[in-house]
LUMZA-194693 format. One record per residue (C-alpha): x, y, z; residue number from 1. Coordinates in steps of 0.001 Angstrom, whole numbers, plus 500000, padded with zeros to 6 digits. Example, Ala and Ser with C-alpha at 12.3 -4.5 7.8 and 13.67 -1.06 7.14 Angstrom:
<sites>
      X      Y      Z   k
 512300 495500 507800   1
 513670 498940 507140   2
</sites>
This chain:
<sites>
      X      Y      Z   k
 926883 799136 318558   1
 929400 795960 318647   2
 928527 792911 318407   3
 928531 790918 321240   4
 931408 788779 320275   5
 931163 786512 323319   6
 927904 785385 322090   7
 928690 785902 318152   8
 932330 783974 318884   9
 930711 780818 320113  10
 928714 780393 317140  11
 931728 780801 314641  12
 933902 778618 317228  13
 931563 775691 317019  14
 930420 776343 313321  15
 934626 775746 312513  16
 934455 772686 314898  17
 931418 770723 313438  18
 932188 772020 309752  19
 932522 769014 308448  20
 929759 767541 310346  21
 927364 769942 309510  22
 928414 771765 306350  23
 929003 768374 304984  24
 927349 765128 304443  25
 929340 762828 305470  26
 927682 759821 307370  27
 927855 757678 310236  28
 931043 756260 309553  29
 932708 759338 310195  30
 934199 759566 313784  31
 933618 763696 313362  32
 929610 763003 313161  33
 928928 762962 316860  34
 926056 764824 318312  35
 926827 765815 322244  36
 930408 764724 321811  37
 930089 760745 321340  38
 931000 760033 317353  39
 928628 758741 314939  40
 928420 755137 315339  41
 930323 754366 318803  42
 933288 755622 316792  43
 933551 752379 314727  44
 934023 753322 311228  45
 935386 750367 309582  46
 931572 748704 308762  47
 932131 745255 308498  48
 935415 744977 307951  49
 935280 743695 305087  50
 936714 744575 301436  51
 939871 743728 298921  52
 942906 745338 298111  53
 942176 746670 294729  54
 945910 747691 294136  55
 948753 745894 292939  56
 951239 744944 295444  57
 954213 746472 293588  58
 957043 748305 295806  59
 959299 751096 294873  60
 961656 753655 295985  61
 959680 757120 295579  62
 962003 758710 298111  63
 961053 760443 301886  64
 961071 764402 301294  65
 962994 766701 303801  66
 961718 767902 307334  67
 958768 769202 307893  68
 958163 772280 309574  69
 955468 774472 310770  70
 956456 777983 308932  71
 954142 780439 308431  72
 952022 779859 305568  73
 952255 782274 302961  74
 949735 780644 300324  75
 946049 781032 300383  76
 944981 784549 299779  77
 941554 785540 300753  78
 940502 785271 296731  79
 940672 781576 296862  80
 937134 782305 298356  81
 935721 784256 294916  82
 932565 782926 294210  83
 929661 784355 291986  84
 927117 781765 293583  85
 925684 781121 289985  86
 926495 777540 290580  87
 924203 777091 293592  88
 927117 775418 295948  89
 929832 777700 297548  90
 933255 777481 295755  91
 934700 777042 299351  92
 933497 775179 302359  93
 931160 777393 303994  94
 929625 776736 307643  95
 926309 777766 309003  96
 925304 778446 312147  97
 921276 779568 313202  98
 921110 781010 309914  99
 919571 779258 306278 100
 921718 779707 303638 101
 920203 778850 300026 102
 920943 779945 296087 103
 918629 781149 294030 104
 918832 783685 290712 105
 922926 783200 291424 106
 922835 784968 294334 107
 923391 783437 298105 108
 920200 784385 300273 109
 920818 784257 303971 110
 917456 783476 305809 111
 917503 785401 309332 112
 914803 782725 311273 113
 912563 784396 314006 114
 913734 784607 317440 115
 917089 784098 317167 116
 919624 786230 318538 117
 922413 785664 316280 118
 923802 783325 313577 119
 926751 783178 310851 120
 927488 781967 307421 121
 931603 781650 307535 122
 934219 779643 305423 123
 935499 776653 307523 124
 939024 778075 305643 125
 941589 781187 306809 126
 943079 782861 304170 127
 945491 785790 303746 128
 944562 789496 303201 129
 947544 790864 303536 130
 948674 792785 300357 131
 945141 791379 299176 132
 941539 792984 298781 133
 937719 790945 299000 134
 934486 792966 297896 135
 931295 791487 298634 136
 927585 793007 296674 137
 925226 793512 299096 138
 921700 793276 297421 139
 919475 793306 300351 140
 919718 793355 304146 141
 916350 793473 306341 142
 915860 797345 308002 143
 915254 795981 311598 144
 918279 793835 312149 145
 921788 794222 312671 146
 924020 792251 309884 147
 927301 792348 308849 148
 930013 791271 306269 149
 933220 790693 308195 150
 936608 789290 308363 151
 937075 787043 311478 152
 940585 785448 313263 153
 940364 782791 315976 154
 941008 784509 319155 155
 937548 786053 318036 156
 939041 789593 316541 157
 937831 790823 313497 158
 937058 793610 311272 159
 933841 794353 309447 160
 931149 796609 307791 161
 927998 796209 309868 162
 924132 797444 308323 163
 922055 798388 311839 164
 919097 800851 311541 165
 919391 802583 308356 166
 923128 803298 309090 167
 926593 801430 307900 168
 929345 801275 310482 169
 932985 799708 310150 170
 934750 799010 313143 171
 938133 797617 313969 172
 938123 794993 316619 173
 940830 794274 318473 174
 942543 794173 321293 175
 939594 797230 321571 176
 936468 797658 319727 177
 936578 800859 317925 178
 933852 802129 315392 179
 936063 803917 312744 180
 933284 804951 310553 181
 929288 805828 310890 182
 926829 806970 308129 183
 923621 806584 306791 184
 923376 803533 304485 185
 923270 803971 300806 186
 921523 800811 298795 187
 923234 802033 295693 188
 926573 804073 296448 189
 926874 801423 299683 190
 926085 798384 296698 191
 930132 796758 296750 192
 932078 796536 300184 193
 935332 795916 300185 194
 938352 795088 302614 195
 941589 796069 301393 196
 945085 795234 302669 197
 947925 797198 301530 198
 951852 798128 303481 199
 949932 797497 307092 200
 947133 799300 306409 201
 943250 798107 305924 202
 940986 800178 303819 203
 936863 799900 304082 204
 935842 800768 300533 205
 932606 801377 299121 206
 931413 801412 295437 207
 928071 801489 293955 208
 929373 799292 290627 209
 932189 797322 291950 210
 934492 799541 289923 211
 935025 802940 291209 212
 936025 802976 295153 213
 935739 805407 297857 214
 937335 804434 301206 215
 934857 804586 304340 216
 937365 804263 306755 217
 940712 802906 307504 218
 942690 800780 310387 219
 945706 799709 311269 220
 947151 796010 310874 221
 948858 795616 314448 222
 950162 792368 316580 223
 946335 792199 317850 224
 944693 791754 314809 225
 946915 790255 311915 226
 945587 789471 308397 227
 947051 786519 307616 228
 944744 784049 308598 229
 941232 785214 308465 230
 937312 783582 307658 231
 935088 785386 305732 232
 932001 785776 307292 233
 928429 787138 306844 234
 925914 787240 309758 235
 923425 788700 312538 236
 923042 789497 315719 237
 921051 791856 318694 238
 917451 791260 319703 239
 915463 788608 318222 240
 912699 789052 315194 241
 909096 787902 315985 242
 909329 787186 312016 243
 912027 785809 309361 244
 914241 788252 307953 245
 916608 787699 304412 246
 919810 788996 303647 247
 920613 788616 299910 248
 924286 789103 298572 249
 926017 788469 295402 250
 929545 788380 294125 251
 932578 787932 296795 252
 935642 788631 294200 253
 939088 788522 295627 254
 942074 788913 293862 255
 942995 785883 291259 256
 944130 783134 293359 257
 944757 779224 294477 258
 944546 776709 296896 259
 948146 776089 298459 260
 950782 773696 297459 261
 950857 770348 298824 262
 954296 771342 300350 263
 952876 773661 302495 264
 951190 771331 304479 265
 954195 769434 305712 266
 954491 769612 309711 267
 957027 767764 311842 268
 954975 768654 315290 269
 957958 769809 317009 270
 956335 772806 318153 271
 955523 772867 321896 272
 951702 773921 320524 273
 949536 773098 317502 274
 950690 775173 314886 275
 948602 777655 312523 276
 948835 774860 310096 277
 946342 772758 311999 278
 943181 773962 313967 279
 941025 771454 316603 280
 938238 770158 314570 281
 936465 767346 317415 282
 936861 766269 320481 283
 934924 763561 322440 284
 934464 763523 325977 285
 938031 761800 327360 286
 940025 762344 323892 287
 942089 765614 323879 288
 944427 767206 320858 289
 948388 767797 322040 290
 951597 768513 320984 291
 953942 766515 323047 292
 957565 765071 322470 293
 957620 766230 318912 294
 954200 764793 317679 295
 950990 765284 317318 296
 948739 763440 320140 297
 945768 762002 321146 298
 945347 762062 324627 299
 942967 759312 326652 300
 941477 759531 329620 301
 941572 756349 332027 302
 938374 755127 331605 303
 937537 755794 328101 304
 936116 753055 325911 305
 934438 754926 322741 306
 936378 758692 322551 307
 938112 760377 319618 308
 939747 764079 319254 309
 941141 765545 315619 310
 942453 768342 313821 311
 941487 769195 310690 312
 943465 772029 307546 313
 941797 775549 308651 314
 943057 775891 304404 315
 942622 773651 301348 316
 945858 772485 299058 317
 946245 770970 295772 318
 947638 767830 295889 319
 947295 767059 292230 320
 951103 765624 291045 321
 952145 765335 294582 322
 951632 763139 297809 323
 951086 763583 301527 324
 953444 761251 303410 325
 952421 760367 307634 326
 954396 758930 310079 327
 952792 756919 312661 328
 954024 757264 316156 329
 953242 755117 319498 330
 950272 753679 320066 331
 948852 753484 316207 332
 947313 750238 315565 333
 947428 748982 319049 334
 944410 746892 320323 335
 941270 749500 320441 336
 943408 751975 319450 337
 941908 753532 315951 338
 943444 756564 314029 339
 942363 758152 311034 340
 944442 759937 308354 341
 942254 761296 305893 342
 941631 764128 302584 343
 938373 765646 301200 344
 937433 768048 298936 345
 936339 771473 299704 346
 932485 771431 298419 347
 931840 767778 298223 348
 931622 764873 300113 349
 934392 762936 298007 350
 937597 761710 299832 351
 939833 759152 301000 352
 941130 757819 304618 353
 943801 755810 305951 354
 941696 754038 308920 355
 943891 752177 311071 356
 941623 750126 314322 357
 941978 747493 316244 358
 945526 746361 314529 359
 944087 746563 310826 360
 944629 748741 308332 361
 941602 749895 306053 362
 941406 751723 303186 363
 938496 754030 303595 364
 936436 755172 300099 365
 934305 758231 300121 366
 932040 759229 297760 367
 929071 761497 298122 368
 929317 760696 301737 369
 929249 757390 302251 370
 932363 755703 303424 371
 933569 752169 301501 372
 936455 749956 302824 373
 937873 748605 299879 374
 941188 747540 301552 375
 941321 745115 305041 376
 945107 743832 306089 377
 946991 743626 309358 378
 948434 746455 310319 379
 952266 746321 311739 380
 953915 749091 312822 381
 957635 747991 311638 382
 956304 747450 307882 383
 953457 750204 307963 384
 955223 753288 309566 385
 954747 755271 306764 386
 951627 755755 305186 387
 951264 757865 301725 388
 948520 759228 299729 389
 950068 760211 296102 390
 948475 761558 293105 391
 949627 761371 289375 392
 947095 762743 286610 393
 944212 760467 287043 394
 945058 758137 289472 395
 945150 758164 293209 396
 947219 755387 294913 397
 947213 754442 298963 398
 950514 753302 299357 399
 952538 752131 303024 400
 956419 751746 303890 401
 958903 750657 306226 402
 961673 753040 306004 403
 959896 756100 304263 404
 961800 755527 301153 405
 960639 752176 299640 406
 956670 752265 299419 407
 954561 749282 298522 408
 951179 750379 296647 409
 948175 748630 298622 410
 945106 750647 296753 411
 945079 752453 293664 412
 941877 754012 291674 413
 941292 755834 288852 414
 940160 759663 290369 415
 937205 760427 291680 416
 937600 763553 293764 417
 939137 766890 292353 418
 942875 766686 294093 419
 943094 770613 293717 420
 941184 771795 296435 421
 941518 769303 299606 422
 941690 769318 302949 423
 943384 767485 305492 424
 942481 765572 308900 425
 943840 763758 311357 426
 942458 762288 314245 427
 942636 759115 317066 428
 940973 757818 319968 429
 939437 755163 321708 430
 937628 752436 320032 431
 937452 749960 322255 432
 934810 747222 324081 433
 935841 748109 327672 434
 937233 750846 329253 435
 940806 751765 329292 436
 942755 750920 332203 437
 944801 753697 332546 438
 945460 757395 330416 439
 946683 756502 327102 440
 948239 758791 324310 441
 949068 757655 320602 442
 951057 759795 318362 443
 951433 760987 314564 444
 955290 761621 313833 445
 955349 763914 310995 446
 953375 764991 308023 447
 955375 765585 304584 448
 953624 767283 301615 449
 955898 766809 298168 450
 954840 768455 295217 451
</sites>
């Protein structure tokens, strides 16, 4: 049978939304930490406010690349995702939901816990299939529940090989469910699955060394179910276990690939909705994620004292030898106003955040988690509209400007996060000690990624 995507859905929905919060570590300080919608700590995530500027206060004319844009992305096949699991952490940010992923013998084991109806283990990333193939090795899956290996969109349509009482199945699930395929599972010819994309076409393949394939079944790529932008996803679902059950897999190999450019992040917001760039990562209660008069927004609620809403990269980019460049809109840096521009990298807790609260501009250092303001200054709008992360061999430098063309460096550190597999959030709210007096909304301008 299908899986009950309305159920199965909501898991991977709010899996992708608290990804960073829960397939992460990052701590208090981060407004995307919230449990029941409130963020971590009140939404203050400056600490004490304290810290230096570390970096020079040299200026220079590094030049404002050309309009942004929200084309479709055509970076980011579904083999940035490979991964052997010898190295007992996912090569790509993974999120679990009601299921216990672990490592062991370089193999991922996927712990099915007693009566639970369903649970997933998908990448917080979308990647592209199209023209593109990813095999998975399927070492063990328990006899008495229903599992699957899938590719999964947003709107909740997906396709996938699914193990349910001694038989494998493939459906295509669309616009309709259909079951393309049915026979009895074979441990060893069954041992590789595969997804294949090739001239609108997806192939179900089956090999018992990786090597040799047979297609199972194919399906048609159609305007209801694209391949451009998919998770890859492993799961359960159907009537609960009295006992845990284990699903053991090995081996996800897609084709040789990498993380996107840093030009391929650049987004001017003009489009009347988010664009595929972007997905909606949090929102607190009163703080809600827009696209209005050509930016990005944050949208208050009269009444709101402690609310904040972001969007995070559904895809990673290397930003090594290049910089991401953010203008500020309305509302930035106004009194308990905060707004957060911020990278990490995919499988650690390592980044770095523009933090902007209250009228002050910090400098926000992450490392294993924990947050560290190393920069405190008053933040103007007229001399701060432009705020730029760059990135030359081993150094990363925080830098702000006026104009977007002559940049003064406020922070700069040697490297300490791997600049070739990041992601990207932004995010804004309410940090204030009353309540607002009336609906508020502060904007983001544009986003620029130069190589």
């Amino acid at each position: 049978m299908a899986r009950p995507r309305s159920s199965l859905l909501l898991v991977a929905v709010v899996a992708t939304l608290v990804a960073f919060a829960c397939g992460r570590a990052w701590d208090d300080y981060d407004p995307r930490l919230g449990s029941g919608g409130e963020p971590g700590t009140g939404g203050h995530v400056v600490g004490d406010g304290g810290g230096e500027s570390v970096g020079g206060g040299g200026s220079g004319t590094g030049g404002q690349a050309g309009g942004g844009g929200s084309a479709p992305i055509v970076c980011g096949g579904v083999g940035v995702a490979t991964d052997d699991f010898d190295a007992g952490v996912p090569n790509v940010l993974f999120a679990a939901s009601s299921i216990q992923p672990s490592f062991a013998n370089g193999e991922l084991q996927l712990g099915i816990p007693a009566n639970s109806g369903f649970g997933n283990y998908g990448t917080y990333g979308y990647y592209d299939l199209t023209g593109r193939s990813i095999a998975l090795e399927v070492i063990q899956v328990p006899d008495d529940a229903n599992v699957f290996f899938s590719l999964d969109q947003t709107d909740g349509y997906y396709i996938d090989f699914t193990f349910t009482g001694g038989m494998l199945l493939t459906y295509r699930a669309g616009a309709a469910t259909q079951v393309l395929s049915s026979q009895s599972y074979d441990p060893v010819a069954h041992r590789h699955l595969r997804f294949r994309e090739e001239a609108g076409t997806i192939y179900f393949e089956a090999s018992p060394d990786g090597g040799a394939w047979e297609a199972l079944a194919t399906g048609e790529v159609g305007s209801d179910l694209p391949m451009n932008r998919v998770a890859v996803n492993m799961g359960y679902y159907g009537t609960p276990s009295t006992v845990d059950r284990l699903m053991v897999v090995d081996n996800l190999v897609g084709d040789p690939e990498s993380h996107c450019p840093v030009g391929a992040v650049s987004d001017d917001f003009e489009a009347p909705a988010l664009s595929d760039l972007w997905q909606v990562d949090w929102e607190d209660m009163g703080c809600q994620v827009a696209t209005a008069d050509g930016r990005l927004a944050f949208e208050l609620e009269a009444g709101v004292a402690q609310g904040t809403c972001g969007v995070a990269s559904p895809r990673a980019y290397d930003i090594s030898a290049g910089r991401l460049t953010l203008e500020v809109g309305p509302g930035v840096g106004d009194a308990g106003i905060q707004s957060w521009f911020g990278v990490e990298t995919v499988g650690d807790d390592d980044g770095i955040v523009f933090d902007v609260n209250d009228g002050t501009l910090y400098i926000q250092r992450v490392e294993n988690g924990n947050w560290e303001s190393v920069l405190a200054s008053a933040f103007t709008t007229d001399a701060m509209r432009y705020l730029r992360l760059e990135v030359t061999e081993n150094t990363v430098t925080c830098q702000t400007s006026a104009d977007g063309q002559r940049f003064s460096t406020v922070y700069a550190t040697a490297a300490y996060f791997d600049p070739t597999r990041i992601y990207v959030w932004l995010g804004g709210g309410a940090n204030a000690s009353s309540p607002l007096a009336e609906a508020t909304s502060l904007g983001l301008e544009e986003l620029i990624g130069t190589p």
